[in-house]
Wavefront OBJ file of the C-alpha trace (Angstrom):
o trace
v 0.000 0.000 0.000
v 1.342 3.114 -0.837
v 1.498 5.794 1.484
v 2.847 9.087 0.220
v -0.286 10.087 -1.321
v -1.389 10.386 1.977
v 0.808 13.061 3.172
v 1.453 16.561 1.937
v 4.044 16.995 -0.175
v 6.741 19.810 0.165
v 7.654 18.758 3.758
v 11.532 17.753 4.504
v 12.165 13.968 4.970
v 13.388 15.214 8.594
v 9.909 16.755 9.336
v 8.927 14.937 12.574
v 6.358 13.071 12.862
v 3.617 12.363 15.458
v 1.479 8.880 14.994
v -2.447 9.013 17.310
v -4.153 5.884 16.773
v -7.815 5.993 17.779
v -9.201 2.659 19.038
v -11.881 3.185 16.915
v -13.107 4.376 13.391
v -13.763 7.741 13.320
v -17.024 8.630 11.256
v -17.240 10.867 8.060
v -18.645 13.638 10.050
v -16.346 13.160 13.013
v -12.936 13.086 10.156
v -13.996 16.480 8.737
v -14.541 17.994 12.093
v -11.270 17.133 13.228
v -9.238 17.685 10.758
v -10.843 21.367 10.574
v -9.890 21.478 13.633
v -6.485 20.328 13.128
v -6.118 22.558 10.049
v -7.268 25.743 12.627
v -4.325 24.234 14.864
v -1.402 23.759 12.417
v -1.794 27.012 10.449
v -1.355 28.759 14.235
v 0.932 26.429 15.446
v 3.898 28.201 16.896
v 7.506 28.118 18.153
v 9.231 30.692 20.471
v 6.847 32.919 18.385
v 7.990 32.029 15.006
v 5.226 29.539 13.161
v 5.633 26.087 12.393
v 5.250 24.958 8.998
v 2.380 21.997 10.127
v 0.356 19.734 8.979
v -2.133 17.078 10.446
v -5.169 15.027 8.897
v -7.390 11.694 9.721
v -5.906 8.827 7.726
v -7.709 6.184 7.049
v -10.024 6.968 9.414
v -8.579 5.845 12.546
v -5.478 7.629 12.531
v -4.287 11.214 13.350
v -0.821 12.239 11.917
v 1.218 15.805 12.566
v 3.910 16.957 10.621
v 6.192 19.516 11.430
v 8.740 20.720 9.085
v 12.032 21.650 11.235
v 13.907 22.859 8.282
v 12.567 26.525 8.792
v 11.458 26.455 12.478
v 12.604 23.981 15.038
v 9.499 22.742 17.052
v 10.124 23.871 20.845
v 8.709 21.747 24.035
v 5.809 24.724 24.180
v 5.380 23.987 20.441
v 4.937 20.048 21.174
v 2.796 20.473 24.480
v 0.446 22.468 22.631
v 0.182 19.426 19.910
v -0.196 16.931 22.679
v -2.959 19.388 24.203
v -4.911 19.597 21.018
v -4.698 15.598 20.884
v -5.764 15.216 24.176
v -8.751 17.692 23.363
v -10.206 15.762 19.944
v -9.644 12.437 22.719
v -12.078 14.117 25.039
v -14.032 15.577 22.573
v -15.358 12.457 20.502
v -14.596 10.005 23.263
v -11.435 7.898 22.048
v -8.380 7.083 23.262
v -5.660 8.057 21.309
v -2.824 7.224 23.198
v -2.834 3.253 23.984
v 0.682 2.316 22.313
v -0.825 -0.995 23.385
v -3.038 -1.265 20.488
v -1.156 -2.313 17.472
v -2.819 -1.588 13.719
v -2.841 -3.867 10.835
v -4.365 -3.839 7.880
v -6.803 -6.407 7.408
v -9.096 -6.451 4.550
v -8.555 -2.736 3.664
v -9.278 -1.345 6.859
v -7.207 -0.617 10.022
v -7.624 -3.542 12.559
v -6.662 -3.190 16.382
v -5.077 -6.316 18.317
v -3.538 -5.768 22.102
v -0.002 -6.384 21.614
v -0.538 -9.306 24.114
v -2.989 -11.199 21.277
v -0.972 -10.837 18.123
v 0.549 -13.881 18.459
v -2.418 -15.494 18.951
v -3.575 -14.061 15.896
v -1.035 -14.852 13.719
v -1.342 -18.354 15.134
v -5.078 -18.822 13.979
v -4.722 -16.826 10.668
v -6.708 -13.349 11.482
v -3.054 -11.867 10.634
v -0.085 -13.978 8.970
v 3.665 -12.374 8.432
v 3.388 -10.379 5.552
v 0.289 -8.133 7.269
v 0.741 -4.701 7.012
v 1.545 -3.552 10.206
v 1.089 0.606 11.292
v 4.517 1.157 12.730
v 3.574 3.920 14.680
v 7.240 4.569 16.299
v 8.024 6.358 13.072
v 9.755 9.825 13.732
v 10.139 11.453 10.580
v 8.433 12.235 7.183
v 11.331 9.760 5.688
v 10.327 6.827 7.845
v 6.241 7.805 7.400
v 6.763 7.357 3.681
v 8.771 4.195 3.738
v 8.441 2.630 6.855
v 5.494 3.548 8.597
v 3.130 0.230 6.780
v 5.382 -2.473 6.390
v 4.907 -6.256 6.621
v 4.797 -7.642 10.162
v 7.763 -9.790 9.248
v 10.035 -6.949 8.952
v 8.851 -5.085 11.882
v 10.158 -5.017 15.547
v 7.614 -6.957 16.369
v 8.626 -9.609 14.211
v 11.541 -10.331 16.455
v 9.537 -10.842 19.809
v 7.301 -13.368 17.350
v 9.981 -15.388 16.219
v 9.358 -14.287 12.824
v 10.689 -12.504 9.778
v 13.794 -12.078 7.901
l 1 2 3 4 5 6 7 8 9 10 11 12 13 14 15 16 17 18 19 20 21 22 23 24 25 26 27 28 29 30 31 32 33 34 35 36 37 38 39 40 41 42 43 44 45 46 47 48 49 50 51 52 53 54 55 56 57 58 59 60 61 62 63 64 65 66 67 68 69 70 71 72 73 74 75 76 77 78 79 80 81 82 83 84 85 86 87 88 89 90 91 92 93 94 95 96 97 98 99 100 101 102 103 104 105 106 107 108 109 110 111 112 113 114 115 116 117 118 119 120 121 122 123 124 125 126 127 128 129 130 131 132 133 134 135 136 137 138 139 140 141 142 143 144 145 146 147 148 149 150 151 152 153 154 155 156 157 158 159 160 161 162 163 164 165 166 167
C-alpha cells in the first residue's frame, strides 16, 4: 500500500512526525470535524513565536498524523505540548483514546484492525493476521520513515523479532 499520497508533499524527509491511533473508526462527520480542527491548529501552530510549517489530517479513518517541518522552524517543548494538548482535546471531545501504544494496527481487509499487543501472536497463530500483514509502525519519527516505513509487513517489523518471525 502506498502511502505518500497520503501526506502533503513539500515537507523535509526530517519533518517529525507524530502517529495518534484511535481505538476506533472515526465517522465521516467526526474526520472532517477534526481535521478542521487540526487545520485551525497547524496554520497557528507556533515556536518561540515564530510559526511552524504543520500539517495534520485523519488517515484512514482511525489515525491522526502531525507533521512539522524543522527545516525553517525547530518545534520547541511549548510547540509540542500544545500538539499533545490539542490531541488530548479531539480524545475528550469524541470520546477515544488516542494514546494506547498498546493497540497495534494492521491492515486487514482494507481497513485498520486493532489487536492488544498481548494477542498478536495469537492471531497470527489462527490466521486473522499472517507475516506479511501490514503492520502501522507507529514509532516512526520522521516524514522519511512515514513514507517508507510507517506500513510495512509484520515480518520486517520489531515486532517480528519478539514473534519469532521474519527475515
Amino acid at each position: 500500500m502506498d502511502t505518500k499520497n497520503l501526506f502533503p508533499a513539500g515537507f523535509s524527509p526530517e519533518s517529525r512526525v507524530w502517529i495518534y491511533q484511535s481505538n476506533r473508526p472515526f465517522s465521516e462527520r467526526e474526520v472532517l470535524e477534526i481535521n478542521e480542527q487540526l487545520e485551525q491548529f497547524t496554520s497557528q501552530w507556533n515556536a518561540h513565536g515564530d510559526p511552524v510549517k504543520g500539517w495534520g489530517a485523519v488517515v484512514m479513518n482511525q489515525v491522526i498524523v502531525l507533521l512539522a517541518d524543522e527545516s525553517q522552524t525547530t518545534v520547541s517543548g511549548c510547540s509540542t505540548d500544545s500538539s499533545v494538548r490539542i490531541i488530548k482535546s479531539l480524545e475528550r471531545q469524541y470520546e477515544v483514546n488516542l494514546f494506547d501504544r498498546l493497540l497495534l494496527g494492521f491492515i486487514v481487509n482494507d481497513k485498520v484492525q486493532l489487536l492488544p499487543m498481548a494477542q498478536v501472536a495469537y492471531a497470527l497463530e489462527k490466521g486473522y493476521i499472517n507475516e506479511n500483514t501490514m503492520y502501522l509502525n507507529n514509532t516512526v519519527l520522521t516524514k522519511g520513515e512515514l513514507d517508507s516505513k510507517w506500513l510495512q509487513p509484520l515480518k520486517d517489523s520489531w515486532i517480528a523479532t519478539k514473534l519469532g518471525i521474519g527475515a
